[in-house]
Steps between C-alpha positions, in 0.01 A plus 500: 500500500555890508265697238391836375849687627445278799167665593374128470567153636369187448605157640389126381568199657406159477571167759388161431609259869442151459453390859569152637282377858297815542341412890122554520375478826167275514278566750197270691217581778340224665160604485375217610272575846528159585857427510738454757706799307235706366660842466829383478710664202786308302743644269722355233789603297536368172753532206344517188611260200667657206564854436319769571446790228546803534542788304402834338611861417514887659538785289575841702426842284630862722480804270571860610386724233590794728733569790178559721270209378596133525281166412521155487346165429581131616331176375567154586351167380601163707380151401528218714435128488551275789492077475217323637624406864373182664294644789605245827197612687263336302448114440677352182740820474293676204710713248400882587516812358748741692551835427758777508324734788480890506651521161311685238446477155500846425663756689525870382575883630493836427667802601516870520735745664469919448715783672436834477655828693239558814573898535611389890832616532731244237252190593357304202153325484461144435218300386550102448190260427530184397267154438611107535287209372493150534291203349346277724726226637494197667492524897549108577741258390283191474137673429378665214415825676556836321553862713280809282766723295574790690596876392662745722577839444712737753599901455659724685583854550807652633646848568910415429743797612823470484695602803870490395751345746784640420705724177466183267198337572127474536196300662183450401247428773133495489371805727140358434296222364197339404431128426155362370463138437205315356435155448301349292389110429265348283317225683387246258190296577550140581111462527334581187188585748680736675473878455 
């Protein structure tokens, strides 16, 4: 949806996928010094009963106040629910918690693009940061373990000139550039000793 003379954009969406036999991979180390197969690693495939939910929403927001300044913002939210799976690598077949993996809860971005004239011949500069985040999320199928949230921001810098091609048209290449990324993750404790 186009807004404010179409300076402005913003986008909403929303999915809900039921999802019949999700496979979740169970997994089992023998352990065991002892055994004949100590070491030995066994995999198995399951479908999971039922459905699977799934579902959740993304809004999108891009706004250009000026012809030289643009911005933006993206959020998503995801909820999942898998059926307890009989695990077949443990006596009895116990119902199990499996999870969706690598799927966040909470996902959002940000965004900012500026252009100005650089004085160097008709070449513009160009400045772009932006920032992503994403909740922790599960990193095995059939364990409870979590991965720390995670934010990430990225700019660069480029010299564009335009170096026409010909009486009726025009290409913008970046002359020069500089990236910086940074990464950053909050480690949360998993021993309330540890410091």
């Amino acid at each position: 949806m186009d807004f404010w003379d179409h300076r402005g954009r913003l986008n909403l969406a929303g999915y809900i996928m039921p999802r019949k036999g999700t496979q979740t991979d169970f997994d089992y180390v023998n352990t065991d010094n002892t055994s004949p197969t100590f070491g030995a690693h066994t995999e198995e495939t399951i479908n999971a009963p039922g459905k699977t939910k799934i579902h959740g929403v993304e809004a999108d927001l891009t706004l250009r106040p000026i012809e030289a300044l643009t911005f933006g913002a993206s959020y998503a939210y995801t909820y999942t629910k898998v059926p307890e799976t009989e695990n077949p690598l443990i006596p009895g077949n116990p119902l199990t918690q499996v999870f969706i993996v690598y799927t966040p809860k909470h996902a959002a971005s940000g965004f900012v693009d500026y252009e100005l004239p650089s004085g160097i011949g008709n070449g513009n500069w160009r400045f772009h940061l932006d920032a992503n985040y994403a909740s922790k999320q599960h990193s095995f199928q059939g364990e409870d373990v979590w991965t720390d949230p995670s934010f990430i921001v990225n700019g660069r810098v480029a010299l564009a000139i335009e170096q026409p091609r010909g009486p009726d048209d025009g290409d913008d290449r970046d002359g020069w550039c500089c990236r910086s990324l940074t990464e950053q993750r909050r480690r949360q404790d998993r021993d309330a000793g540890e410091r």
